[in-house]
TITOR-82259 format. One record per residue (C-alpha): residue number from 1; x, y, z; residue in one letter. Coordinates in steps of 0.05 Angstrom, whole numbers, plus 5000, padded with zeros to 4 digits. Example, Ala and Ser with C-alpha at 12.3 -4.5 7.8 and 13.67 -1.06 7.14 Angstrom:
! residues 2
PT zapa east north   up margu
PT    1 5246  4910 5156     A
PT    2 5273  4979 5143     S
END
This chain:
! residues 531
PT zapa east north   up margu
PT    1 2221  4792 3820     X
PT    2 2258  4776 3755     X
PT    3 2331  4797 3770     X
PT    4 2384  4815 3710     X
PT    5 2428  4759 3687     X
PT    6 2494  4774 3693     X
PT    7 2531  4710 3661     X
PT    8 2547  4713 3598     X
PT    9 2576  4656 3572     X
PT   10 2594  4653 3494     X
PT   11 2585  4573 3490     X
PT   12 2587  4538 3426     X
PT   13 2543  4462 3439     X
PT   14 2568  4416 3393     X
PT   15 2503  4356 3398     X
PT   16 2524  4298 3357     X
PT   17 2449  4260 3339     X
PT   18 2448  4189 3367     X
PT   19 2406  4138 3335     X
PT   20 2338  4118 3377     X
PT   21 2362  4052 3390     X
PT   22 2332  4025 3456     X
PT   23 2394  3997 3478     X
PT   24 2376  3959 3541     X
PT   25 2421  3898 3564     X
PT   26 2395  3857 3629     X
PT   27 2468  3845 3656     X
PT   28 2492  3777 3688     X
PT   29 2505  3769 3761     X
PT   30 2577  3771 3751     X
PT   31 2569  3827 3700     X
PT   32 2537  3882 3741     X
PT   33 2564  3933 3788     X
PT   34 2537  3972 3840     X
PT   35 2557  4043 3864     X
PT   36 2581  4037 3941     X
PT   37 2563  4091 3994     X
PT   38 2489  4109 4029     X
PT   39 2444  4172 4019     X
PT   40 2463  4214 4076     X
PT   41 2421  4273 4098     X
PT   42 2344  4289 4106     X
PT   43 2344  4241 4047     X
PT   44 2353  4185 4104     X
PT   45 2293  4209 4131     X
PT   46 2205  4188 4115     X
PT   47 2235  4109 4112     X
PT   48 2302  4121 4086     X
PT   49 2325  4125 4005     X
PT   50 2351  4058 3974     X
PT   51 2333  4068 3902     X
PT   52 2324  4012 3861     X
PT   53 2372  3974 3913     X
PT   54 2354  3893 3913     X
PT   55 2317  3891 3835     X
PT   56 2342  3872 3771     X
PT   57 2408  3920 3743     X
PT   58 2401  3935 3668     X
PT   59 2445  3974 3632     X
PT   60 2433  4032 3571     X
PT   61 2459  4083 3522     X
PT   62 2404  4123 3508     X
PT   63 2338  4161 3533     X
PT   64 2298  4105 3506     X
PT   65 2326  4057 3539     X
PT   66 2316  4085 3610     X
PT   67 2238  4094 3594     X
PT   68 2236  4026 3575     X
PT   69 2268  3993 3631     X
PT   70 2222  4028 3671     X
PT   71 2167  4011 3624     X
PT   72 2178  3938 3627     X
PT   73 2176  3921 3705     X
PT   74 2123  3877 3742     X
PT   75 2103  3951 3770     X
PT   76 2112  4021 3784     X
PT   77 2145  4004 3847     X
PT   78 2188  3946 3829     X
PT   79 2259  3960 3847     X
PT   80 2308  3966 3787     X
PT   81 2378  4001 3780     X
PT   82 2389  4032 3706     X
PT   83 2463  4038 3696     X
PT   84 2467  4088 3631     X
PT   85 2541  4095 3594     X
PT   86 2536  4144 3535     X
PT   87 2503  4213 3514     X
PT   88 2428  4220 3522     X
PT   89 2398  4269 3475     X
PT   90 2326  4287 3440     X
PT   91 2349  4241 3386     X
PT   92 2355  4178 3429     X
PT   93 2286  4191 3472     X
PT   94 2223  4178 3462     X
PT   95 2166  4169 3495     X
PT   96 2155  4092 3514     X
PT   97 2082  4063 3548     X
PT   98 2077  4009 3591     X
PT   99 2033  3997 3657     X
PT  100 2084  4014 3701     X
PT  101 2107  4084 3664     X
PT  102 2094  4148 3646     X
PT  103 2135  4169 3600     X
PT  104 2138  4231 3553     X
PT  105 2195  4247 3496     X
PT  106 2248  4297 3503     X
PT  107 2263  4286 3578     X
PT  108 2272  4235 3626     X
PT  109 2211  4225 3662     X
PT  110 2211  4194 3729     X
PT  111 2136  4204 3738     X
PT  112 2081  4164 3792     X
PT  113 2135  4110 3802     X
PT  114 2180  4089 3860     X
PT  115 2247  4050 3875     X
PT  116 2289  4072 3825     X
PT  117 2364  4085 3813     X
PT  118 2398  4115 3754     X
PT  119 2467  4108 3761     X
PT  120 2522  4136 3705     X
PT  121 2573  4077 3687     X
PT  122 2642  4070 3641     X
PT  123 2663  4121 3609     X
PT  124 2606  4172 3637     X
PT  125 2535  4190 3630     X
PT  126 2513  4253 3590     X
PT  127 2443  4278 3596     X
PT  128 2452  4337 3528     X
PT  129 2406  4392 3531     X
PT  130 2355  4341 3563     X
PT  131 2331  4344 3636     X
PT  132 2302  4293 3683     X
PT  133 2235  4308 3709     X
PT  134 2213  4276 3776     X
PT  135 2139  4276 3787     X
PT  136 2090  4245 3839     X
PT  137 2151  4193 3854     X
PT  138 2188  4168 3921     X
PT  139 2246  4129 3936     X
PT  140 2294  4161 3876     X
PT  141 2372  4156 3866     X
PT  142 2413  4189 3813     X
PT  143 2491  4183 3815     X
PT  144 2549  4197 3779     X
PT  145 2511  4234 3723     X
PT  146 2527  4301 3680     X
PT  147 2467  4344 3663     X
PT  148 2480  4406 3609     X
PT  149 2446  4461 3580     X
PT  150 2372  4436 3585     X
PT  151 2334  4504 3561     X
PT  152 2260  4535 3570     X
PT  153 2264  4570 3516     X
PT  154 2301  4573 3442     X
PT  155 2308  4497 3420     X
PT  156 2306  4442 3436     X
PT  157 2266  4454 3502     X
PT  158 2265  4405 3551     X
PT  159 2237  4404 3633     X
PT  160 2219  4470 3634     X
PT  161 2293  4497 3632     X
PT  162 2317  4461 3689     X
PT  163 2373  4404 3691     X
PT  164 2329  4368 3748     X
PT  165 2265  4380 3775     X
PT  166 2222  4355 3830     X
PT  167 2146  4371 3841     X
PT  168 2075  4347 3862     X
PT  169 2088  4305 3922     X
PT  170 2154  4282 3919     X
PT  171 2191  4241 3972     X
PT  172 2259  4214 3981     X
PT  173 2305  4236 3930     X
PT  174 2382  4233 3937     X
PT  175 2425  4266 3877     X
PT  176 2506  4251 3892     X
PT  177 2563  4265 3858     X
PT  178 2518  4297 3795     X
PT  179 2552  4355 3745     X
PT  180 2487  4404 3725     X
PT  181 2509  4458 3680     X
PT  182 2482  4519 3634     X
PT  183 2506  4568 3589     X
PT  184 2472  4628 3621     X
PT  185 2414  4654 3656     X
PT  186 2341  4660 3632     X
PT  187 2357  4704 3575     X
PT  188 2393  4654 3541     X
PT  189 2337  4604 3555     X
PT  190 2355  4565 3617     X
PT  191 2326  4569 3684     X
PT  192 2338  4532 3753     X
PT  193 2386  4465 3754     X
PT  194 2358  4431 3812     X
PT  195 2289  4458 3835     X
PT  196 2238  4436 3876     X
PT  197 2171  4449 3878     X
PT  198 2095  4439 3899     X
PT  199 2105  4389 3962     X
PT  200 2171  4362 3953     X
PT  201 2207  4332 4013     X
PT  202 2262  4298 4046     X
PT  203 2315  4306 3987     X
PT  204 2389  4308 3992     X
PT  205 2444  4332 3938     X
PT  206 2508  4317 3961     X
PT  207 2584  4317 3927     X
PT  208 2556  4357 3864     X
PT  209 2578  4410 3818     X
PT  210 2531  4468 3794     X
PT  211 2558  4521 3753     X
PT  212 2557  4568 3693     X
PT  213 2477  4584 3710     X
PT  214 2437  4651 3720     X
PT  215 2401  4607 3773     X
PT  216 2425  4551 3812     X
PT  217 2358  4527 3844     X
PT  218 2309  4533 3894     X
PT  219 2258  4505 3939     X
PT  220 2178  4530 3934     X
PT  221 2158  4551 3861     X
PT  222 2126  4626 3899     X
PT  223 2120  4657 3958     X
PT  224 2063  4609 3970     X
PT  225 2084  4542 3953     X
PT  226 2113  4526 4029     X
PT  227 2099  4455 4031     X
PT  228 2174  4434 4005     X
PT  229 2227  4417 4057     X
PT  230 2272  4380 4089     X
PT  231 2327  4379 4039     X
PT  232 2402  4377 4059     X
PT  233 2466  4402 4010     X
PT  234 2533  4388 4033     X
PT  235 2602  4376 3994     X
PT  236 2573  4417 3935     X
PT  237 2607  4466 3886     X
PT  238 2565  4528 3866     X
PT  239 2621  4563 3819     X
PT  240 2596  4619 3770     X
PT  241 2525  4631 3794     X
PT  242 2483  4691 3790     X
PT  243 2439  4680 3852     X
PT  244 2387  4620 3881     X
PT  245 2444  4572 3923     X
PT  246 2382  4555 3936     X
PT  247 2338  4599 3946     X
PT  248 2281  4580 3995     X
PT  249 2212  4589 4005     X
PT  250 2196  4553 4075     X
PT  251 2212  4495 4099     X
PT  252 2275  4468 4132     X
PT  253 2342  4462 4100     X
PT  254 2407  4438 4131     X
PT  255 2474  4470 4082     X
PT  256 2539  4447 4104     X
PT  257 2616  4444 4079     X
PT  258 2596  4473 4011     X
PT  259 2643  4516 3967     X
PT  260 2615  4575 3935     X
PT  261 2654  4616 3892     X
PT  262 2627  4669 3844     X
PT  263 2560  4685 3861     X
PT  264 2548  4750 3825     X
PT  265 2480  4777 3863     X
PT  266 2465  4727 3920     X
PT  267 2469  4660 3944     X
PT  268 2429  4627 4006     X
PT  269 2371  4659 4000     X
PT  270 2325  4641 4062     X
PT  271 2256  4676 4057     X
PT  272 2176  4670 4067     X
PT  273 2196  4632 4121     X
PT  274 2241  4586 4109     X
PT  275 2298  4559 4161     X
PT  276 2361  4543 4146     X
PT  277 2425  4508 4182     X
PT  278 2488  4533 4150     X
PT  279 2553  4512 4174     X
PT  280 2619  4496 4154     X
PT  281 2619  4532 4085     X
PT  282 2672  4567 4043     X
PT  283 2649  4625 4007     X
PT  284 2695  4661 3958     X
PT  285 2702  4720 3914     X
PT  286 2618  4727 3918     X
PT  287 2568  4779 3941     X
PT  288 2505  4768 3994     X
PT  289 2521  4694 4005     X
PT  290 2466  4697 4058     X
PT  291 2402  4727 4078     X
PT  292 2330  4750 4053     X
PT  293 2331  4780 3983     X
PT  294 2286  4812 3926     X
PT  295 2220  4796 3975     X
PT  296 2203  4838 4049     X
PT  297 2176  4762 4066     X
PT  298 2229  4749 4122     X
PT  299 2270  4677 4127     X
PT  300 2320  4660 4184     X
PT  301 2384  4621 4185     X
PT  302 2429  4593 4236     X
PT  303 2505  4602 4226     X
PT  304 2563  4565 4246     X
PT  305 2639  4553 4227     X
PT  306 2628  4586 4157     X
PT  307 2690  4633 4123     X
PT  308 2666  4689 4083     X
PT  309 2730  4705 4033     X
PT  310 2727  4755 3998     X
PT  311 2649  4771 4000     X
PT  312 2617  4830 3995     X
PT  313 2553  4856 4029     X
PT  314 2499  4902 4000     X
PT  315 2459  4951 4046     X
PT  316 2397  4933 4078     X
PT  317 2334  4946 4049     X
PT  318 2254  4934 4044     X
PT  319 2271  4876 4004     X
PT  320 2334  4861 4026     X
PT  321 2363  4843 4084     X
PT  322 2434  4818 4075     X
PT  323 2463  4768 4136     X
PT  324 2533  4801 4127     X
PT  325 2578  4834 4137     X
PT  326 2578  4808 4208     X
PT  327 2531  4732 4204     X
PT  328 2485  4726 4262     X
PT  329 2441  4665 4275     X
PT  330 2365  4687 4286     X
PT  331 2338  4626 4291     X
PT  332 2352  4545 4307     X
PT  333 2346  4481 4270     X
PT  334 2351  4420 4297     X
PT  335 2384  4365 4250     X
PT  336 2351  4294 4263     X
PT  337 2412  4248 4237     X
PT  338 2491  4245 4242     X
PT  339 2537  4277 4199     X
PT  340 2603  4294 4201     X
PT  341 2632  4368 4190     X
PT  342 2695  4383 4149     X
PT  343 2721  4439 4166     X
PT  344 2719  4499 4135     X
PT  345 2785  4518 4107     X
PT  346 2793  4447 4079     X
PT  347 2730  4455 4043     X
PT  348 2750  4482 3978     X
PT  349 2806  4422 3979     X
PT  350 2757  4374 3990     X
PT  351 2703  4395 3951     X
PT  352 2749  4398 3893     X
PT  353 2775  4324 3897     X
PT  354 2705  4292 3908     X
PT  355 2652  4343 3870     X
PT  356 2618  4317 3809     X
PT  357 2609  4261 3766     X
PT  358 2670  4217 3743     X
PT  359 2711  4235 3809     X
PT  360 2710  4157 3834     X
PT  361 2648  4169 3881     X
PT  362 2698  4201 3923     X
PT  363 2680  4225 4000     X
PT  364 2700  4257 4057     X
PT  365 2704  4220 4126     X
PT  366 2705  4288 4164     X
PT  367 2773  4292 4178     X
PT  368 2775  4333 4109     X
PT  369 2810  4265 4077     X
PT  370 2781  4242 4016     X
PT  371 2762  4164 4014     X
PT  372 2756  4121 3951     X
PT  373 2700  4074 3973     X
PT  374 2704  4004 3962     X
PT  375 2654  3979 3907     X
PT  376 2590  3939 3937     X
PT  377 2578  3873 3892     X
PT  378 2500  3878 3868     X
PT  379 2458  3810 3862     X
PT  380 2410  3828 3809     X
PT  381 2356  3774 3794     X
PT  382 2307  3762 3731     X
PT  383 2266  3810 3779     X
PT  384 2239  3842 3845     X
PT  385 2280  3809 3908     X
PT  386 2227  3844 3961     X
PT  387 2150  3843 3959     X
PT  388 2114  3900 3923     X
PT  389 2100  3962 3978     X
PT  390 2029  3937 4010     X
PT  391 1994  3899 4065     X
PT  392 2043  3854 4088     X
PT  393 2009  3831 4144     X
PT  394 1944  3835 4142     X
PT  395 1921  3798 4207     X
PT  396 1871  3824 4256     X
PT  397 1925  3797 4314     X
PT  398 1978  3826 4339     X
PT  399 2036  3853 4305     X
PT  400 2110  3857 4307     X
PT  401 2143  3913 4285     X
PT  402 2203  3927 4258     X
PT  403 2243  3968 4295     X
PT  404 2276  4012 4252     X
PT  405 2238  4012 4190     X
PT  406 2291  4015 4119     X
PT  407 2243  4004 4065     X
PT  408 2203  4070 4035     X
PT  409 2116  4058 4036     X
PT  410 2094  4067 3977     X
PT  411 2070  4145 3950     X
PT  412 2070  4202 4000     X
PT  413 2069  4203 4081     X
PT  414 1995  4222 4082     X
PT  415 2003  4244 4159     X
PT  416 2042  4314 4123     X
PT  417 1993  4366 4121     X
PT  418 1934  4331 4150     X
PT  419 1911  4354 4228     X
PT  420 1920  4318 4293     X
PT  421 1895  4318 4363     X
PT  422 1902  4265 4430     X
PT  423 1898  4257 4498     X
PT  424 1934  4305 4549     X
PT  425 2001  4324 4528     X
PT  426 2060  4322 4571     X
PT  427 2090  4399 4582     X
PT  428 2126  4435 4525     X
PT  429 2103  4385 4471     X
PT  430 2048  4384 4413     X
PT  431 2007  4345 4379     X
PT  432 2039  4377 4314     X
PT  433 2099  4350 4325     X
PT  434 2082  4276 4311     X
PT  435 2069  4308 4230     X
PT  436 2125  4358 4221     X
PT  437 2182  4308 4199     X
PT  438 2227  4323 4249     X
PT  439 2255  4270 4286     X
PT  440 2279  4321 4345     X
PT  441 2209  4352 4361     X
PT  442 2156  4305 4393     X
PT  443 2090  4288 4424     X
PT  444 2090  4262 4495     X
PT  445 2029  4237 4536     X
PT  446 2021  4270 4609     X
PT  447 2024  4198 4634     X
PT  448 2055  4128 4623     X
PT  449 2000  4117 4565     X
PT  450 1952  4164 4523     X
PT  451 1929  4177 4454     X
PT  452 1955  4213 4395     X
PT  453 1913  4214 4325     X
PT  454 1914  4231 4253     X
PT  455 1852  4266 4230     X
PT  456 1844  4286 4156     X
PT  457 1774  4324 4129     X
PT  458 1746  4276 4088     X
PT  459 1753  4188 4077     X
PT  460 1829  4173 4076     X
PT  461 1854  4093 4057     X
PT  462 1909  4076 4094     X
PT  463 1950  4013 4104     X
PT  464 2014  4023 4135     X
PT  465 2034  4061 4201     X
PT  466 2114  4076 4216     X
PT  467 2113  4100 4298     X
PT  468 2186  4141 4301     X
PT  469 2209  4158 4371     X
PT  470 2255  4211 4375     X
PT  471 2337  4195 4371     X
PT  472 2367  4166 4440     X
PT  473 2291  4143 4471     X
PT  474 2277  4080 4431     X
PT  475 2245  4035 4472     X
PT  476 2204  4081 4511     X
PT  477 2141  4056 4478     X
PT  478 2113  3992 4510     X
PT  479 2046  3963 4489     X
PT  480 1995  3993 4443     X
PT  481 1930  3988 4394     X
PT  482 1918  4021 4325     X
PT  483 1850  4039 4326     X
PT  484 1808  4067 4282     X
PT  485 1768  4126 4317     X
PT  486 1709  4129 4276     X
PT  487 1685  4050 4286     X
PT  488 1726  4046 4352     X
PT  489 1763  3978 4320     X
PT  490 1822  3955 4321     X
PT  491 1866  3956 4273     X
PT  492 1932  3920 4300     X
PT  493 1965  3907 4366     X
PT  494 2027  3902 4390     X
PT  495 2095  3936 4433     X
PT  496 2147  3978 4403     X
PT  497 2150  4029 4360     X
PT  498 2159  4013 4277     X
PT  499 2126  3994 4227     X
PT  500 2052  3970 4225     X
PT  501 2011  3938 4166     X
PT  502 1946  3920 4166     X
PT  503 1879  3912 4109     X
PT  504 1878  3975 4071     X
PT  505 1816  4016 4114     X
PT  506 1790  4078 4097     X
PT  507 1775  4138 4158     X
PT  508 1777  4197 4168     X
PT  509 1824  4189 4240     X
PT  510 1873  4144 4270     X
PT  511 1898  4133 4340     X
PT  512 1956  4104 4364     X
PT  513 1943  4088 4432     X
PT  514 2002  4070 4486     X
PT  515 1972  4025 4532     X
PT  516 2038  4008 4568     X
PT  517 2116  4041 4568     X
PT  518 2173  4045 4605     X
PT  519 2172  4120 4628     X
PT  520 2151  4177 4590     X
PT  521 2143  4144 4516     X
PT  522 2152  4193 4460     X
PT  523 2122  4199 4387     X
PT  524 2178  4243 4339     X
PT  525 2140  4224 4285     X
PT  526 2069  4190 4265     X
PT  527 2071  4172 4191     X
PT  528 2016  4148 4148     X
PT  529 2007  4120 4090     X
PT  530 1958  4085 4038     X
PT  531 2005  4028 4017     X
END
């Protein structure tokens, strides 16, 4: 339902036209820099997010420039951190071609590539009236960047209306310590500033300011787009916002030590299904910072340590149904990795010393002290310091593992959405489990050893296996095959769970079997993927 905008924001943009130089300087060992800190979140989820971490660091000033760094690497997936200094407008970005791109003018497009950080240096990065579009990507970090007044509709238009936007099988995407503004709500031609869409997962956007917008973003494009999820916001600022804080259409997300002040028709807006973890939050001079609006398509929430200041509560509905005046959890979501909760009345204090770009990088430690990280020296080289995403080990042998897998596979964990089925499970797990990306729900044999599989409808290629036992029971797993079910042969051998490679082999279902443990192994998760 289209809702009534109630910003109105008389905004004069002053956009000063840049030449289209490419502007692209490799930098020097002793020349570059390197952001410190760590995605935190669901983002450290699917492999973990590392960016462009350990390939070359070039630095630009304009829109060009970024489209041709990425347009110039040994491949799509070769690791590169883009440092950008400067304003980035429609004058300054066009659309560059190269085998490793896929570019388009009049927005930053991060399309069918991987390993990639943009980073804003000096004296600050402006994306004008331009958004960045992520499409069919993994592995993705953008820091320390200010997006503004990107529009869907007037001129110049640019990503659909929103300042950034994620669809068509996204994976691993951390945003931290980003400004994405507007000058209104759809009226005045702008739409979401940081939506998420069509099978987007495992996303974080942490220590970030969103204001000044009819919408501030949301997760599932309808009521039927539910494959999105896993996406964590803490140490955010949602000032001046007519509703979506997100909103969300299925899926998990995990909300904590946010501020929110001025939300003029709703905020958290959990529905179709969705689940969400909020805890720790400020909320402040708003109305219907929580619960199920516009839609009778019910979504659930979990509550926690959260001050309501000031808010106001409408009455419950068939499309509404309000959390307030009185929050009460009616569901639970378990969070797979640490965090650390500020609390609540320090929030607003917090959030205001770290929030946004050109604030240092600044964090909390969860004693509601902000910390000035140190800076982390980079070692960029003439190019890519690790081996291109792939067979890595393609020996019919055994294999070894690695325990804790850092490095994203390359393109999308093909085990999400697909079916799978085993041997006898032990009581109160599933078979599901080992596919839903939670690293708190599992699969457990009735024995010491069993099956589990990955079954998809039609010929799948796959490569890579990562085995994830859930947090606190690593080891469990002793000995085990990877077989394909079809041929009955086997694809790799070895003990522990991790990371397997092996010659690319198409199927329609894999087993892992457990041959051996050291109890009651457990499978949290069973990724896989084609390279």
């Amino acid at each position: 339902m289209r809702r009534p905008v109630a910003l109105r924001l008389q905004v004069a943009l002053a956009t000063t036209a840049v030449g289209a130089a490419i502007g692209v300087a490799v930098l020097p060992m002793h020349e570059a820099s390197a952001a410190a800190g760590s995605a935190t979140g669901y983002a450290t989820q699917n492999g973990g997010t590392t960016g462009g971490a350990g390939g070359q660091t070039v630095r630009v000033s304009t829109g060009t420039g970024i489209h041709t760094a990425l347009c110039t690497r040994a491949s799509s997936s070769t690791p590169i951190v883009i440092e950008v200094q400067g304003t980035i407008n429609h004058g300054n970005t066009t659309k560059v071609s190269g085998d490793s791109c896929s570019t388009a003018a009049g927005v930053i497009e991060l399309k069918q590539i991987s390993n990639v950080t943009i980073i804003g240096v000096g004296t600050g990065a402006v994306f004008d009236q331009l958004g960045i579009h992520i499409r069919e990507s993994s592995n993705i970090i953008i820091r320390n960047v200010t997006v503004r007044n990107v529009k869907k509709s007037g001129s110049p238009t640019s990503n659909g209306g929103d300042a950034i936007g994620m669809e068509s099988g996204v994976r691993n995407v951390w945003v931290d310590h980003a400004t994405l503004e507007a000058s209104g709500g759809e009226s005045e031609g702008f739409d979401g500033l940081f939506d998420m869409k069509d099978n987007t997962q495992y996303v974080t956007l942490s220590y970030s300011i969103l204001r000044n917008s009819g919408r501030g973003g949301l997760i599932g494009s309808s009521e039927s787009d539910r494959s999105n999820g896993y996406v964590t916001f803490h140490h955010n600022l949602y000032e001046n916002i007519d509703s979506r804080t997100p909103l969300l259409r299925g899926g998990i997300a995990h909300v904590y030590n946010n501020h929110y002040v001025s939300l003029h028709e709703s905020g958290i807006n959990s529905r179709a299904g969705a689940r969400a973890k909020v805890e720790n939050n400020y909320f402040r001079n708003s109305k219907d910072v929580l619960g199920t609006f516009y839609t009778s398509e019910a979504g659930y929430w979990q509550v926690a340590g959260n001050v309501f200041d000031n808010v106001t509560w409408s009455s419950p509905g068939s499309d509404n149904n309000p959390a307030g005046p009185d929050p009460q959890s009616n569901t639970t979501v378990s969070i797979p990795y640490a965090y650390s909760l500020d609390a609540a009345g320090c929030v607003p204090d917090v959030v205001r010393q770290t929030a946004g770009a050109n604030t240092g990088l600044r964090e909390s430690n969860g004693s509601c002290s902000p910390q000035t990280p140190a800076p982390t020296p980079t070692t960029p080289t003439p190019g890519p310091t690790s081996p291109t995403p792939g067979p890595t080990s393609p020996t019919p042998g055994p294999t070894s593992p690695t325990p804790t897998p850092t490095s994203q596979p390359d393109g999308p964990n093909l085990s999400i959405g697909a079916g799978s089925d085993g041997s006898s499970k032990a009581s109160g797990t599933s078979y599901g489990n080992v596919r839903d990306g939670s690293l708190s729900t599992y699969w457990s044999p009735a024995g010491a050893t069993g099956d589990i599989s990955i079954k998809w409808g039609s010929a799948t290629t796959v490569s890579r296996v990562v085995v994830r036992e859930p947090s606190g029971t690593q080891g469990g797993i002793g000995s085990w095959q990877l077989v394909n079910h079809g041929s009955g042969a086997v694809l790799a051998s070895g003990s522990g769970a991790g990371a397997i490679t092996f010659p690319a082999t198409s199927l329609t279902k894999i087993t892992f079997r457990i041959t051996s443990s050291g109890g009651s192994p457990k499978v949290a998760e069973f990724e896989t993927y084609a390279g």
